[in-house]
C-alpha positions, 0 to 999 in steps of 0.5 A: 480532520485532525488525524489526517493533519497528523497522517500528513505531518508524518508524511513528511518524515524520512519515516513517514515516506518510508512507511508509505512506500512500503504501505503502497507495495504492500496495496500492490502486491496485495492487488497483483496477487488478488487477480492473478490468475490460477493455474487451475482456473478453466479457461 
């Protein structure tokens, strides 16, 4: 419980809202690229 309290403080940060976002694009991307489809993939 203590470190999501910790995790929350830091949120509040200028930091802590960048690493977040930049946390947050990476999950994104991560999805997009995970189910993209292939070129060679059969139809």
């Amino acid at each position: 419980m203590g470190a999501i309290l910790d995790l929350t403080e830091t949120l509040k940060t200028p930091a802590g809202m960048v690493g977040l976002v930049v946390v947050v694009a990476a999950a994104y991307f991560l999805v997009k690229w995970v189910f993209a489809e292939h070129p060679d993939d059969e139809k």
